[in-house]
C-alpha positions as CSV (number, residue, x, y, z in Angstrom):
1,X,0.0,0.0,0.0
2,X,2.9,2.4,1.0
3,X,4.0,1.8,-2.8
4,X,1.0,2.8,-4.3
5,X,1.0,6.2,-2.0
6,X,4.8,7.2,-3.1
7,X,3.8,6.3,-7.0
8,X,0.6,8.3,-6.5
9,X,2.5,11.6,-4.9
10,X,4.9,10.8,-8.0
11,X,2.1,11.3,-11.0
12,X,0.6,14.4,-8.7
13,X,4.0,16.1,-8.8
14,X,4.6,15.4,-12.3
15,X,1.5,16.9,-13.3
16,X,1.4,19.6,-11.1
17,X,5.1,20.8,-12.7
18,X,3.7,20.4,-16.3
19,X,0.8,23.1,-15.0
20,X,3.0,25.1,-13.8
21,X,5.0,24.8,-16.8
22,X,2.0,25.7,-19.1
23,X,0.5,28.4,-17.5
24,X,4.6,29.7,-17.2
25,X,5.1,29.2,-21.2
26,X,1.6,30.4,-21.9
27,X,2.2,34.1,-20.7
28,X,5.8,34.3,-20.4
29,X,7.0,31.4,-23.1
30,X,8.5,32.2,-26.7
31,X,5.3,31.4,-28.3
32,X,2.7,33.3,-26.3
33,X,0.3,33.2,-29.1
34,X,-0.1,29.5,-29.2
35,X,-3.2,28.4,-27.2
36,X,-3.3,27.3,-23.9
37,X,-4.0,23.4,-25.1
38,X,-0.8,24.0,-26.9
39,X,1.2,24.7,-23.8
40,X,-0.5,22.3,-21.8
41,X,0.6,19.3,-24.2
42,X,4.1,20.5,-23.8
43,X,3.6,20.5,-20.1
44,X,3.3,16.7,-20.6
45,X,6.2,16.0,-22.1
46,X,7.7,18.7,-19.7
47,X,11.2,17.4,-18.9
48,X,11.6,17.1,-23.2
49,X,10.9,21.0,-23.0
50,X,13.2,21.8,-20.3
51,X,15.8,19.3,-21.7
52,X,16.3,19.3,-25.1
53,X,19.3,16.9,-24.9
54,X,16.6,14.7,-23.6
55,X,14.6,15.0,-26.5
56,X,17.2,13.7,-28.9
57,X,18.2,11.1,-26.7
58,X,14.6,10.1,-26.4
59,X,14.0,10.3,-30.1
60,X,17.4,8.3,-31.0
61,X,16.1,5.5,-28.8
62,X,12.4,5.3,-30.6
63,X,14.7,5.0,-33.8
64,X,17.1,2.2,-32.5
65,X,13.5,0.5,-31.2
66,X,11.7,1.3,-34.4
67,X,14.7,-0.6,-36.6
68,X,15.0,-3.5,-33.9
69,X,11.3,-4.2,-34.3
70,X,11.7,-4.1,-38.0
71,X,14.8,-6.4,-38.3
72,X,13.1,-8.7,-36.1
73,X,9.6,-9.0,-38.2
């Protein structure tokens, strides 16, 4: 049960910084603009937005997984 607590404050905290990182982005981001549904699904992927290393490390390994999945087919 205490598992499910800690993996539950987790998800809340995660979701609670990608808010916080739309409402942020939405009035004080480069793209003002955008709509606020815009910023809020970048404040899903929040760490990708922060980190953009961590986007192209994330992307390289959906590639590496894409062409394993292939070659094994």
């Amino acid at each position: 049960m205490k598992r499910v607590a800690w993996v539950r404050w987790v998800l809340v905290g995660y979701f609670l910084i990608g808010l916080l990182y739309a409402v942020y982005a939405n009035n004080w981001g480069d793209g003002p603009y955008r709509s606020f549904a815009y910023h809020l699904g970048q404040g899903l992927v929040w760490p990708v937005m922060v980190l953009p290393g961590l986007g192209k490390f994330i992307g390289g390994l959906l590639i590496v997984a894409m062409v394993a999945f292939v070659m094994a087919s």
